[in-house]
Structure formats: structure tokens, C-alpha cells
C-alpha positions, -999 to +999 in steps of 0.1 A: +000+000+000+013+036-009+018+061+015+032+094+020+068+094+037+066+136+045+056+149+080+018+153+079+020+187+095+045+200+069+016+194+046-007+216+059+020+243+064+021+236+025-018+244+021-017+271+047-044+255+065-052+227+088-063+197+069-066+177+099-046+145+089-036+138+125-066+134+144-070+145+175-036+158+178-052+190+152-071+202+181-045+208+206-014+234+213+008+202+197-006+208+161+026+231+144+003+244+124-011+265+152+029+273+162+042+278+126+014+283+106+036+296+077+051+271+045+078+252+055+110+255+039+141+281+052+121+305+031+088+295+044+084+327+065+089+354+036+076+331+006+047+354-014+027+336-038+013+344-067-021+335-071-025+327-110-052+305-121-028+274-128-011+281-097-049+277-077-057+247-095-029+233-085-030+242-048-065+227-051-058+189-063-027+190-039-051+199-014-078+177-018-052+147-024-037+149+009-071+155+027-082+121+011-047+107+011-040+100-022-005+094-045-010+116-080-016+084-100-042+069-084-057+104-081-059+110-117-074+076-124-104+086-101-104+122-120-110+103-154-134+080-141-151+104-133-147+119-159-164+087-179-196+089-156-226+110-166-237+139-146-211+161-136-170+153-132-159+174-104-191+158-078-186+126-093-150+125-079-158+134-043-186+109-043-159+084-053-136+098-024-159+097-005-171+061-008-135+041-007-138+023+028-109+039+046-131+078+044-160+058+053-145+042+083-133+074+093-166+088+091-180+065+110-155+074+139-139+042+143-108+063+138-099+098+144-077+103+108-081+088+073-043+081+082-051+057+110-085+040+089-062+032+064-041+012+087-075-001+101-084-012+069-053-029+059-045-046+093-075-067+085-096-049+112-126-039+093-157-062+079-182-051+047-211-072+055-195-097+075-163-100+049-130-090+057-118-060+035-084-047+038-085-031+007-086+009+016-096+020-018-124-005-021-160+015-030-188+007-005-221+010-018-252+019-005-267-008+016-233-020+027-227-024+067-195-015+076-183-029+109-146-035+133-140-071+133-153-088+168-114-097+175-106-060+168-133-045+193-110-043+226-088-020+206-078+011+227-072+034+195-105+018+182-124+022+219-111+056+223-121+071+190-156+056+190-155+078+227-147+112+211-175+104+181-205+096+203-216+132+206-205+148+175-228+148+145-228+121+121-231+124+084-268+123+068-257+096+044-245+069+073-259+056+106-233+042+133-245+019+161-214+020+184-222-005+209-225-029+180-194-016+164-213-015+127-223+016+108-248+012+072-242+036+043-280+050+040-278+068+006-247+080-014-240+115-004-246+143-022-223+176-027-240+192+000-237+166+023-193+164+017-181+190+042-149+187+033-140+222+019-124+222-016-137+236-053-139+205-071-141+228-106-105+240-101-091+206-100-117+201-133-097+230-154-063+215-144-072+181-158-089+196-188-061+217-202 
């Protein structure tokens, strides 16, 4: 399985924002984004940059790559997939991020990171109706139950994660019944129901020149 070998928090210095790739740890006085919230670099502090169109477009698939985790190839084959699916290319490519099983566990809050569900996922911890899955890409449909292994249940990263989620709000498109370690995808979501924050249609123009 692919992964990225650069500090997570280096990242979001990158985007000049928090993209929350390390759980919990984003909401404390530990994140460096919150103690050197500028690019990294030895330039990092006095770098200007100049906002062209490419230069945005850009910014935005880097963006919404790391958010969801993903090296540039396999990125580009979801872009022109969707691309090859009627209705409209840049919601079709959420929906598609949105629906590989590592997000989904992650919104689910068996995890606090996409980071960690993808180790979930590929450590053999997580079912799709009843199966073991440990493919993190795999696309769970609607219907699907999505649930932590019974072996996997005593886990303290599992057990404590589940314990921050309990009173947050859940996604429209999912139901979670924690005490049964098993979540359902309702519905597939729509573009109004993704909160994460990204314009899809930049990301469209850099593909399409």
C-alpha cells in the first residue's frame, strides 16, 4: 500500500491550512500548524505567492489529495473516471472519495484520521457485510454495513475514537450503532452533504487543459 513518507504537519503548512490528517492531535497546542502556521521551507516565512489560475488549481488537487490521502496516479485515475460517468466530473470525484472504505470508516469514527483508517483497513480490522476487506480504496455502496471485526473491538485506538464520536454529529448519508461496532451507508452522499472544503471545478480545469 502507498503512503506518504513527508511529516503530515508539513503538509498543511504547505496548504496554509489545517487539513486535519492527524486526528485529535489538530485540536490541541501540539498541532505546528497552530505554532508555525507559515510554509515550511528556510524560506517559508517570507515566501509570497502568486495566485494565477494554474497556480490555484494546482493548490487545489494538492489539497484535496492529501485531505483524502492519495499518491498523484491513483488520483488521476479517479479524476478520469469520473470523468467517464454521466452527470457532472468534479461531484462525481468526491462521491468516489468519499465512498473508498478507509473515508467511510473514518466517518464512521472508528478512527480519528483517514491516516489511521487506512491502517485499520489494511491490518485486516474492518468487515463489509460480514467480509473481511483490507483493501482501503475498495467502494462501499449503498446498503453496505461497515463494521470493526469482533477480534478487533477491545482495541484502545478503536475504543477511544468511537468515545470522542458519540456526541459529534454524524453524516446524513450513514448511521453508526457504536455498541454494535457497525455503521450502514443510507444513501450516497450528495455535494451538499461532503463537508470537506475544496472547489472540485478547479481541479476540473487543471485536468482539462
Amino acid at each position: 500500500m502507498a503512503t506518504f513518507h513527508d511529516s503530515k504537519c508539513r503538509l498543511c503548512r504547505r496548504e496554509g491550512e489545517k487539513l486535519f490528517l492527524k486526528g485529535a492531535r489538530c485540536f490541541t497546542e501540539k498541532c505546528a500548524f497552530e505554532r508555525r502556521g507559515y510554509a515550511p521551507g528556510e524560506h517559508g516565512k517570507d515566501r509570497r505567492s502568486k495566485e494565477t489560475s494554474y497556480g490555484l488549481q494546482l493548490r487545489m488537487k494538492q489539497k484535496t489529495r492529501r485531505i483524502y490521502g492519495i499518491l498523484e496516479r491513483q488520483f488521476r485515475n479517479y479524476f478520469e473516471k469520473a470523468e467517464r460517468q454521466k452527470g457532472v466530473t468534479g461531484e462525481n470525484l468526491l462521491l468516489m472519495l468519499e465512498r473508498r472504505l478507509d473515508n467511510i470508516a473514518f466517518r464512521m469514527g472508528f478512527v480519528s484520521s483517514r491516516a489511521a483508517a487506512r491502517r485499520l483497513v489494511g491490518h485486516r480490522h474492518v468487515m463489509v457485510n460480514g467480509k473481511i476487506v483490507d483493501v482501503p480504496s475498495f467502494q462501499v455502496k449503498v446498503g453496505d454495513e461497515v463494521s470493526v471485526k469482533p477480534g478487533s473491538r477491545s482495541n484502545a485506538h478503536i475504543l477511544a475514537s468511537i468515545d470522542q464520536s458519540k456526541g459529534r454529529d454524524m453524516m446524513s448519508w450513514i448511521t453508526v450503532d457504536y455498541e454494535k461496532f457497525t455503521g450502514r451507508v443510507l444513501e450516497y452522499p450528495t455535494r451538499a452533504s461532503i463537508p470537506t472544503k475544496v472547489t472540485e471545478q478547479l481541479i476540473v480545469e487543471l485536468y482539462s487543459k
